[in-house]
PDB file of N, CA, C and O in Angstrom:
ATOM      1  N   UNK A   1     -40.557   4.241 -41.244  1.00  0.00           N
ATOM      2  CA  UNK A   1     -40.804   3.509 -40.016  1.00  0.00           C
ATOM      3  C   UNK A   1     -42.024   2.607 -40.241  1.00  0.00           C
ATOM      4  O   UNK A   1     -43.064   3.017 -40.756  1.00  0.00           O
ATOM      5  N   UNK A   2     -41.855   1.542 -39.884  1.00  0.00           N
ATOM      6  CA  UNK A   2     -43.404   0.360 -39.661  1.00  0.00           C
ATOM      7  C   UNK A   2     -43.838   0.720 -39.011  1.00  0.00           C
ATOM      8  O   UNK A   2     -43.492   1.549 -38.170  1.00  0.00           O
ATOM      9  N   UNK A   3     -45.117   0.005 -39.256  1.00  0.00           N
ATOM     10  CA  UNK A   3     -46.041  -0.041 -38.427  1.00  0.00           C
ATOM     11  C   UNK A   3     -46.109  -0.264 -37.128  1.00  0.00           C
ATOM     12  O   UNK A   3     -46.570   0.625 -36.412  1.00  0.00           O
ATOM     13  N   UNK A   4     -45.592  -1.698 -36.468  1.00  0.00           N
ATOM     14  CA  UNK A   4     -45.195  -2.142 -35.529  1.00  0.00           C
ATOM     15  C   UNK A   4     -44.026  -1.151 -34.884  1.00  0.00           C
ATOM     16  O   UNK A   4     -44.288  -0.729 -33.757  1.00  0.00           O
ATOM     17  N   UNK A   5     -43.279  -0.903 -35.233  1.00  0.00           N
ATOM     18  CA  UNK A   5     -42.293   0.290 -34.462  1.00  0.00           C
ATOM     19  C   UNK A   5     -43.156   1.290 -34.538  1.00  0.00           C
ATOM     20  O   UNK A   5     -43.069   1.758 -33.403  1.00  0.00           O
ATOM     21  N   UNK A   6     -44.100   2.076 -35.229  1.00  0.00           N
ATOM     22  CA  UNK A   6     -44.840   3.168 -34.768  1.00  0.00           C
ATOM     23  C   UNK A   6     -45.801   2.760 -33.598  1.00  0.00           C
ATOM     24  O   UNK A   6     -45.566   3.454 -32.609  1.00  0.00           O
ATOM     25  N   UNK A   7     -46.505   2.128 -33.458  1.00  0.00           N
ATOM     26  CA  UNK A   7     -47.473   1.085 -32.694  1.00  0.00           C
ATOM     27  C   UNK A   7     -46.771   1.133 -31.098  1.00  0.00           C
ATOM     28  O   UNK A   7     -47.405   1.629 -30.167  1.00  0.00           O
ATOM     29  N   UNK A   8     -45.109   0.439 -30.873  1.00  0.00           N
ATOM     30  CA  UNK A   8     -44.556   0.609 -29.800  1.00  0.00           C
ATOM     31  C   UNK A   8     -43.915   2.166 -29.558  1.00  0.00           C
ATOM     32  O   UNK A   8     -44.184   2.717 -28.491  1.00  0.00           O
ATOM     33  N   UNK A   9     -43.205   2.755 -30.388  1.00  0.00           N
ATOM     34  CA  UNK A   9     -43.198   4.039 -29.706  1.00  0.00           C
ATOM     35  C   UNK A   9     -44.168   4.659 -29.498  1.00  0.00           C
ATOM     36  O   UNK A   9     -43.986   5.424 -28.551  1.00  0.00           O
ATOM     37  N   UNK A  10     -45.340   4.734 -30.001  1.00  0.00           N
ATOM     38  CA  UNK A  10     -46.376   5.567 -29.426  1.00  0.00           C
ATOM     39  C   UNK A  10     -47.272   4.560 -27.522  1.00  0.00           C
ATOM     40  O   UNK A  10     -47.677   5.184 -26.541  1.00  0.00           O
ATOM     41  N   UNK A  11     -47.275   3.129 -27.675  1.00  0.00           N
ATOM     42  CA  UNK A  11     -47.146   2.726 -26.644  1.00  0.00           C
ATOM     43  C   UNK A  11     -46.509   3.135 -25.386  1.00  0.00           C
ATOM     44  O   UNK A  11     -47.148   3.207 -24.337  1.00  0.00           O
ATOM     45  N   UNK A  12     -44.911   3.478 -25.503  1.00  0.00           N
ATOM     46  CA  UNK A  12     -43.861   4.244 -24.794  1.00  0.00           C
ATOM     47  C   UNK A  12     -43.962   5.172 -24.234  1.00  0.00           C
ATOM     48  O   UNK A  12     -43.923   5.477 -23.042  1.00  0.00           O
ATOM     49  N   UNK A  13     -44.149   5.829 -25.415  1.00  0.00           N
ATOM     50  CA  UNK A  13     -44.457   7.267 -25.290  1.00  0.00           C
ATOM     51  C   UNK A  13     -45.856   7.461 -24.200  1.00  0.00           C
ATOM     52  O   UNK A  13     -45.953   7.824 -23.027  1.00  0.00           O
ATOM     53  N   UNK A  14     -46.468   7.190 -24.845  1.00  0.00           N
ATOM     54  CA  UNK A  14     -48.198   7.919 -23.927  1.00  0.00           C
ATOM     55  C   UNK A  14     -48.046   6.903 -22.415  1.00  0.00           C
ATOM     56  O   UNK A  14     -48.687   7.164 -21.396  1.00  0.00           O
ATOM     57  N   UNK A  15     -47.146   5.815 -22.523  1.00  0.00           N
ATOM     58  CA  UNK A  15     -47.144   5.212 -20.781  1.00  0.00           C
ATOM     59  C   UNK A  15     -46.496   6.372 -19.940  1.00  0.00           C
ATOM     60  O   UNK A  15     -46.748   6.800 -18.813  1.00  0.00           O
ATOM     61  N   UNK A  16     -45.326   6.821 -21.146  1.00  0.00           N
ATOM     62  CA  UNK A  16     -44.279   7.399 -19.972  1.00  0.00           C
ATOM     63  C   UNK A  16     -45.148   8.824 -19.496  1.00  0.00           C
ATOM     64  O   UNK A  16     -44.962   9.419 -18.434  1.00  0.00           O
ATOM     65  N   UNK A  17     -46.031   9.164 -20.446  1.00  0.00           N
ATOM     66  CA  UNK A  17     -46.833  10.522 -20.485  1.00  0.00           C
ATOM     67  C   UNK A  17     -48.242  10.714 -18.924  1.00  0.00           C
ATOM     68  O   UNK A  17     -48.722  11.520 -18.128  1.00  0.00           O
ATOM     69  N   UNK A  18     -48.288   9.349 -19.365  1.00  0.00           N
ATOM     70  CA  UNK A  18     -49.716   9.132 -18.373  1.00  0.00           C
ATOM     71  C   UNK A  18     -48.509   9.016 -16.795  1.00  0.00           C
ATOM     72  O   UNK A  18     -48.761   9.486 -15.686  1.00  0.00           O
ATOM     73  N   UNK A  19     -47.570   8.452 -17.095  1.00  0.00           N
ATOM     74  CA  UNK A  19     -47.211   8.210 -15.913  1.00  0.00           C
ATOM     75  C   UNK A  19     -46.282   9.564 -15.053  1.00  0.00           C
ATOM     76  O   UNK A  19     -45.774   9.567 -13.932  1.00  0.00           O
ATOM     77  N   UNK A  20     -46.323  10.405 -15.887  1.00  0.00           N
ATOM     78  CA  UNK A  20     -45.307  11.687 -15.583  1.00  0.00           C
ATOM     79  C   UNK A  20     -46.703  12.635 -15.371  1.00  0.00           C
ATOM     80  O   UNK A  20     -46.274  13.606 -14.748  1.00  0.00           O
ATOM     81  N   UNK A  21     -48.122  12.831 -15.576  1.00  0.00           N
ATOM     82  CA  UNK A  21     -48.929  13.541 -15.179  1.00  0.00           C
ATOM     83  C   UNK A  21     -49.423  12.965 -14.319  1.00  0.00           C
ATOM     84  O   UNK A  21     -50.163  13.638 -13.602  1.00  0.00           O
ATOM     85  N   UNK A  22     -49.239  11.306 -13.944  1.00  0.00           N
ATOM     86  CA  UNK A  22     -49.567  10.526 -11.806  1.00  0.00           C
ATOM     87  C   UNK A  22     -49.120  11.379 -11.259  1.00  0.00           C
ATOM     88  O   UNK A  22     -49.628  12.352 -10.702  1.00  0.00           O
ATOM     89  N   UNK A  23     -47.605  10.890 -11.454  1.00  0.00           N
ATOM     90  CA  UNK A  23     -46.946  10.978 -10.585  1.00  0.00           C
ATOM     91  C   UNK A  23     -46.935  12.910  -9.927  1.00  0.00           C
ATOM     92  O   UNK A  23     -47.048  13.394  -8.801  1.00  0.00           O
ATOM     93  N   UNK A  24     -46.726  13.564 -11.422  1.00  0.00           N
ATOM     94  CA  UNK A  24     -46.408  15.154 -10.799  1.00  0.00           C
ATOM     95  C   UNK A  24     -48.090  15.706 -10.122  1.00  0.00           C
ATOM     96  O   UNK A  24     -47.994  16.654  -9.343  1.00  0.00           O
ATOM     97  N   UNK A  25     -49.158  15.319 -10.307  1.00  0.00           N
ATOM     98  CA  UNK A  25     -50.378  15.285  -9.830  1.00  0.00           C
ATOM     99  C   UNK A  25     -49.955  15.044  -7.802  1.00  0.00           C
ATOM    100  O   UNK A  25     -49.636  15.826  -6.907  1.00  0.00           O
ATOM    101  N   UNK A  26     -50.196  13.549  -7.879  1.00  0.00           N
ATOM    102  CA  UNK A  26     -49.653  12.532  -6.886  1.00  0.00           C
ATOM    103  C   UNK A  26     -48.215  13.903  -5.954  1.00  0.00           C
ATOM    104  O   UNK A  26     -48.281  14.252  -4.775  1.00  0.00           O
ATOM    105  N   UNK A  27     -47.309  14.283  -6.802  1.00  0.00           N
ATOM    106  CA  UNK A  27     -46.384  14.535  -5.240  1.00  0.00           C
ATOM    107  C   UNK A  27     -46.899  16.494  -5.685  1.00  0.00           C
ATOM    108  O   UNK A  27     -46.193  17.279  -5.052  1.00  0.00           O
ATOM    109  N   UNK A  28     -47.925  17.174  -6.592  1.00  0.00           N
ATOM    110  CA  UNK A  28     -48.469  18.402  -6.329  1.00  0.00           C
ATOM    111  C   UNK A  28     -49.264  18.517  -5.118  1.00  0.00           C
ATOM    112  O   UNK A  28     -49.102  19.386  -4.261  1.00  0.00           O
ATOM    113  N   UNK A  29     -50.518  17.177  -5.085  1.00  0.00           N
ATOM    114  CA  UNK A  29     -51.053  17.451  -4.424  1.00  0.00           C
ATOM    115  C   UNK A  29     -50.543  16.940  -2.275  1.00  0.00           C
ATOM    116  O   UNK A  29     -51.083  17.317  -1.235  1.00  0.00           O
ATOM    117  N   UNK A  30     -49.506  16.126  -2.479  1.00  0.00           N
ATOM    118  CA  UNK A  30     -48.499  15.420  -1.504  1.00  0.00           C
ATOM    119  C   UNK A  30     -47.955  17.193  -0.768  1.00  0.00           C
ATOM    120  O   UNK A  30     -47.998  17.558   0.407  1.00  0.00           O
ATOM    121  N   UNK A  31     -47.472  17.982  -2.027  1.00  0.00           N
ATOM    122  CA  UNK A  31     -46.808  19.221  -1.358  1.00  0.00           C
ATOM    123  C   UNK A  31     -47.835  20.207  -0.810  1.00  0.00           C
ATOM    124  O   UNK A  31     -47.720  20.971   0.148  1.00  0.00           O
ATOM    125  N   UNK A  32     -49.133  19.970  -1.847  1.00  0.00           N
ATOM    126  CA  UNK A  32     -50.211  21.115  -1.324  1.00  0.00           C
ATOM    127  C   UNK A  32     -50.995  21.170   0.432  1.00  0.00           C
ATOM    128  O   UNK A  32     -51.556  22.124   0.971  1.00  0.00           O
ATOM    129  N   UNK A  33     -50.750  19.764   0.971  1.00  0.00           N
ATOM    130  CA  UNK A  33     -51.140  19.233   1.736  1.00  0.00           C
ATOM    131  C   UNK A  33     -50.205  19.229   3.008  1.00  0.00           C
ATOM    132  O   UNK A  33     -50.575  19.351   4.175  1.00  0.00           O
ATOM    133  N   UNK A  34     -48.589  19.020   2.423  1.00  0.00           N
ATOM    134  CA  UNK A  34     -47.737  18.866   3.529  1.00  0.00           C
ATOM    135  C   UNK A  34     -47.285  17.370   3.766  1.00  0.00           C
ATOM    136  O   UNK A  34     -46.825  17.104   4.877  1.00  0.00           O
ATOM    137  N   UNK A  35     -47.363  16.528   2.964  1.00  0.00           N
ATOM    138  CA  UNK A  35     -47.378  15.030   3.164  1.00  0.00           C
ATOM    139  C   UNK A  35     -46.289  14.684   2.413  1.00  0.00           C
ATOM    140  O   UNK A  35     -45.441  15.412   1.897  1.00  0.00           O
ATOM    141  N   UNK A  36     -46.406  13.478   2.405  1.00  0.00           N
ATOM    142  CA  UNK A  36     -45.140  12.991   1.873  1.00  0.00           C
ATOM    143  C   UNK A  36     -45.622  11.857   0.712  1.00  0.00           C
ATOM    144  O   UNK A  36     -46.384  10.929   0.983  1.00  0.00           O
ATOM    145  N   UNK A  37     -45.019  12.107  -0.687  1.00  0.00           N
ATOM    146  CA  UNK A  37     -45.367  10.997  -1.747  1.00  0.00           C
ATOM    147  C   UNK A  37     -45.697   9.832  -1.622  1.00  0.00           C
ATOM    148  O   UNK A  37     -44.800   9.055  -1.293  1.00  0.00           O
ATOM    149  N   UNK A  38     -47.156   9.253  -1.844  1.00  0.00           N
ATOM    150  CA  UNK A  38     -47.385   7.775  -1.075  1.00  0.00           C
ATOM    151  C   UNK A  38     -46.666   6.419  -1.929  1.00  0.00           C
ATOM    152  O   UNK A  38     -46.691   6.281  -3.152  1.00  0.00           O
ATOM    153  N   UNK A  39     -46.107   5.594  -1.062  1.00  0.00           N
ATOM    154  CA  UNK A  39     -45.236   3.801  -1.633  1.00  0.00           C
ATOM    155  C   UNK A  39     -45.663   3.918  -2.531  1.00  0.00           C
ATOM    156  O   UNK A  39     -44.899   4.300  -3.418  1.00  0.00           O
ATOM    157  N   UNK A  40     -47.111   3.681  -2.905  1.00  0.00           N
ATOM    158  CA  UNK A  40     -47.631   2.950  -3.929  1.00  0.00           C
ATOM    159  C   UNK A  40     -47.743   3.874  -5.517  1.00  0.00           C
ATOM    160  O   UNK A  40     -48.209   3.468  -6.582  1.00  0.00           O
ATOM    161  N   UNK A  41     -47.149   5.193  -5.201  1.00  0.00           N
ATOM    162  CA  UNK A  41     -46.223   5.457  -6.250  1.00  0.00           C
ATOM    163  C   UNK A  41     -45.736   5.289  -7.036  1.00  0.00           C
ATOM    164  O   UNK A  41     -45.881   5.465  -8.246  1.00  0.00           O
ATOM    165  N   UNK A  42     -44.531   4.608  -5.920  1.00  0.00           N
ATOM    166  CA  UNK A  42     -43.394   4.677  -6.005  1.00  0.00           C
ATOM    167  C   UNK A  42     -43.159   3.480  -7.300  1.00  0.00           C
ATOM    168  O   UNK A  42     -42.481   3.321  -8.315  1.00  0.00           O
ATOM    169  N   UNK A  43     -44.515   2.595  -6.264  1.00  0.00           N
ATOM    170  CA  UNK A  43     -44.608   1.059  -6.835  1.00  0.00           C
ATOM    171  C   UNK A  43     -44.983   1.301  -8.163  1.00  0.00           C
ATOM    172  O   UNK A  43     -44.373   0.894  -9.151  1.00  0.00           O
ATOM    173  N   UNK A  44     -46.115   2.050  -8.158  1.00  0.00           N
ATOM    174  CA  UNK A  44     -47.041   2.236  -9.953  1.00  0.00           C
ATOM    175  C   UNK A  44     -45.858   2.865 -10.632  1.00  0.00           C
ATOM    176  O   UNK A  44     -46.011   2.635 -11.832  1.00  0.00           O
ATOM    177  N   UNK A  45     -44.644   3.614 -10.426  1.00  0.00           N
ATOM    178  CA  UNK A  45     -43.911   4.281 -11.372  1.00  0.00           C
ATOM    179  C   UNK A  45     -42.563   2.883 -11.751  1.00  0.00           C
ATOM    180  O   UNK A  45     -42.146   2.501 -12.845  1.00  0.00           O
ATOM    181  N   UNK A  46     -42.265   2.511 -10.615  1.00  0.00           N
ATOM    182  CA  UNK A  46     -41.159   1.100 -10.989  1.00  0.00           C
ATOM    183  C   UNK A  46     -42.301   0.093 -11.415  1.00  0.00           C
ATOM    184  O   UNK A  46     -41.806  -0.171 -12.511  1.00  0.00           O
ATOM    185  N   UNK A  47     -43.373  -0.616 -11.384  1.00  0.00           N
ATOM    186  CA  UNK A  47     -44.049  -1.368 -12.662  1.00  0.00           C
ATOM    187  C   UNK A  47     -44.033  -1.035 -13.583  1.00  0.00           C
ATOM    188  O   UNK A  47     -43.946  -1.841 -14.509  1.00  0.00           O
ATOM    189  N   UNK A  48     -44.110   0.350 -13.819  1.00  0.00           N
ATOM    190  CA  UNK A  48     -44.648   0.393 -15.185  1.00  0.00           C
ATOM    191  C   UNK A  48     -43.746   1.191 -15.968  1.00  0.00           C
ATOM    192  O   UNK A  48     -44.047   1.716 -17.040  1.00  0.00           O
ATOM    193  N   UNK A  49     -42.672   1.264 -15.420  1.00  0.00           N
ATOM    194  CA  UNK A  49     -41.065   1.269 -16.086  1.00  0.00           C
ATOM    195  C   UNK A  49     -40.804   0.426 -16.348  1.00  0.00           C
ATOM    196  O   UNK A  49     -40.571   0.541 -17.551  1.00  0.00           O
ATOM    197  N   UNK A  50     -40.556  -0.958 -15.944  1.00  0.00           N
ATOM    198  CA  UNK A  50     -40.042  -2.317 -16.071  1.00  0.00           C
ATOM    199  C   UNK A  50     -40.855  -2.479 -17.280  1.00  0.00           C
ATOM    200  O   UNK A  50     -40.359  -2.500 -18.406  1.00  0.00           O
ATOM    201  N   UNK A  51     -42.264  -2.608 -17.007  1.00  0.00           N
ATOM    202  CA  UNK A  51     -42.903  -3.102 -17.849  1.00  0.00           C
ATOM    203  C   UNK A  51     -42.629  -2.456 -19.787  1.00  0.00           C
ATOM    204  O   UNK A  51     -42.671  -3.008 -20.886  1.00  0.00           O
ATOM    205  N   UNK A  52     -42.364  -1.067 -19.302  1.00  0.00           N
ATOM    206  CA  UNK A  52     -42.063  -0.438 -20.325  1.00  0.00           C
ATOM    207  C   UNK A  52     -40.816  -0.640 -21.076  1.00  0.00           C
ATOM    208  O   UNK A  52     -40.809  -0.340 -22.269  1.00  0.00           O
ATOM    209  N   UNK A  53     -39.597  -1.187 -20.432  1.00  0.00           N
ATOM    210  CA  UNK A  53     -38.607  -1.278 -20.799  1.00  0.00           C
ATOM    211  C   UNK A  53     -38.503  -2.677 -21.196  1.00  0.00           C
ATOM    212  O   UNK A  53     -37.682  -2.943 -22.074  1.00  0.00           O
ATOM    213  N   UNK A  54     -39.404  -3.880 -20.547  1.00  0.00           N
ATOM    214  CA  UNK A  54     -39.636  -5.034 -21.517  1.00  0.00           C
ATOM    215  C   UNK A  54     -39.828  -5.113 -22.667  1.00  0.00           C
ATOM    216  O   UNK A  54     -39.161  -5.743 -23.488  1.00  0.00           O
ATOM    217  N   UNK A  55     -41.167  -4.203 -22.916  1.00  0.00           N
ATOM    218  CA  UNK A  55     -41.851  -3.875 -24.365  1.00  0.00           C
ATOM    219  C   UNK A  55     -41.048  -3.398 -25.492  1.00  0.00           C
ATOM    220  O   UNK A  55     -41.295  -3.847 -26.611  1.00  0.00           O
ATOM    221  N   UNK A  56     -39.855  -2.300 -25.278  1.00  0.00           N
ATOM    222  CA  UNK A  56     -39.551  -1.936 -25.867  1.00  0.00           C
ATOM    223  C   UNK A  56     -38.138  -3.002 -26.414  1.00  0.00           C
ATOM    224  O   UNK A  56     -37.777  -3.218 -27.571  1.00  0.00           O
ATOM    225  N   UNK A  57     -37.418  -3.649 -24.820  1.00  0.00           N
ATOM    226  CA  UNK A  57     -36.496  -4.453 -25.167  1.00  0.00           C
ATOM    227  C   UNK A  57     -37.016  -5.686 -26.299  1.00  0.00           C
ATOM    228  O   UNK A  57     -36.181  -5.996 -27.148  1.00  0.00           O
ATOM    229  N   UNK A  58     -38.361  -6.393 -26.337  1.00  0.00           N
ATOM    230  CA  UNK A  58     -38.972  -7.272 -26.757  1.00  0.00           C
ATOM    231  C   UNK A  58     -39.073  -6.721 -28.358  1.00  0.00           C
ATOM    232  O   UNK A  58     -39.116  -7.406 -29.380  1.00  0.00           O
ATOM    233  N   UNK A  59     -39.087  -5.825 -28.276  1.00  0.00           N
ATOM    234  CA  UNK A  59     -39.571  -5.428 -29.245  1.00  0.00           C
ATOM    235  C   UNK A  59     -38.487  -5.253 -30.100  1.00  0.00           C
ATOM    236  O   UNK A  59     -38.585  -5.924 -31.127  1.00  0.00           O
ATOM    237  N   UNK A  60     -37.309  -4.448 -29.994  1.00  0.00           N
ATOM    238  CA  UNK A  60     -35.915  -4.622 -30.430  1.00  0.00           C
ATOM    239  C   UNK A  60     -35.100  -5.865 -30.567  1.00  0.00           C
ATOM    240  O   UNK A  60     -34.408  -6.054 -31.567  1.00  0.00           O
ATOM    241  N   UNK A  61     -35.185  -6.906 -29.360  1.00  0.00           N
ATOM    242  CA  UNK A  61     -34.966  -8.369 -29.904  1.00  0.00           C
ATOM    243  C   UNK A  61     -35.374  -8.878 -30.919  1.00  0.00           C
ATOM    244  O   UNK A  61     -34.757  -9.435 -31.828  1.00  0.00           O
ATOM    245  N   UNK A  62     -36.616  -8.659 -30.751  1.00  0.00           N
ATOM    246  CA  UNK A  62     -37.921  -9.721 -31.910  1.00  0.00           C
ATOM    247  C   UNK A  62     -37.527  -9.078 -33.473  1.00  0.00           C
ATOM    248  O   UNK A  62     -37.695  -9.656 -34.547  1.00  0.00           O
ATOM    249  N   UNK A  63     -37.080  -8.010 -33.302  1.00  0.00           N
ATOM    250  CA  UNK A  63     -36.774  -7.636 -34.456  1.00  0.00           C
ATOM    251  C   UNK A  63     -35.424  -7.869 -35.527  1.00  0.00           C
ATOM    252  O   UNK A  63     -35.159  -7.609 -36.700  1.00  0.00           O
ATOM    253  N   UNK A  64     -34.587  -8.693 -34.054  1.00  0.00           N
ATOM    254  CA  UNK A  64     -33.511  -8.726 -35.000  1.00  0.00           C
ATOM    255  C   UNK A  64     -33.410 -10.384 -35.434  1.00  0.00           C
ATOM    256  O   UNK A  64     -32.410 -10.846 -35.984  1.00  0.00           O
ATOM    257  N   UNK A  65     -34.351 -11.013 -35.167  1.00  0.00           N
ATOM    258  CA  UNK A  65     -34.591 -12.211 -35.397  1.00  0.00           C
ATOM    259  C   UNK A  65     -35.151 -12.363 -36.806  1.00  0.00           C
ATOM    260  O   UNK A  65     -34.844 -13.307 -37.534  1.00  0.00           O
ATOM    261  N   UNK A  66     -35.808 -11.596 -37.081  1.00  0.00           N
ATOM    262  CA  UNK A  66     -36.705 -11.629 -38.353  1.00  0.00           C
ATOM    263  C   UNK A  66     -35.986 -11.325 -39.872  1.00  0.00           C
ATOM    264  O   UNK A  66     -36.127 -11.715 -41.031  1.00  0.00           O
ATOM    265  N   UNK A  67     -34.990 -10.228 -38.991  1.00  0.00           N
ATOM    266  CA  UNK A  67     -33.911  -9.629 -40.359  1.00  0.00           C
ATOM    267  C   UNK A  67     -34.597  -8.526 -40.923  1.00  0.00           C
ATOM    268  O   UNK A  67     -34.537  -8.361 -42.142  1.00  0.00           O
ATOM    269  N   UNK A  68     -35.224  -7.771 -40.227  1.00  0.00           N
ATOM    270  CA  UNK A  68     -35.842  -6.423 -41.363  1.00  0.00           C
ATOM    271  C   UNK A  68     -34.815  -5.522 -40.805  1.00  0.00           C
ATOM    272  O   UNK A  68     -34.723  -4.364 -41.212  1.00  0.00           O
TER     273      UNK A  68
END
């Protein structure tokens, strides 16, 4: 594996990581309380999916352009 493909899966990886200890934080402390999971969540988890699934799509395009 390259560099650059190690570089983006570990990118991937630790977004999807940081974003799966928000979020289960975010609706632990939502249940500890009695409340309900706040929008802006909802919002930080669909940005930064999209965003994640650009990176990785970009990254798989760009690659087949080059020919490696």
């Amino acid at each position: 594996m390259k560099m650059k493909a190690k570089i983006v899966l570990l990118l991937a990886l630790g977004l999807i990581a940081t974003l799966l200890c928000i979020v289960g934080m975010e609706s632990y402390i939502a249940l500890a309380e009695g409340k309900e999971v706040s929008e802006s969540t909802h919002g930080l988890l669909q940005s930064a999916l999209t965003g994640t699934i650009g990176i990785v799509a970009g990254f798989i395009s760009g690659k087949g352009e080059t020919g490696e």
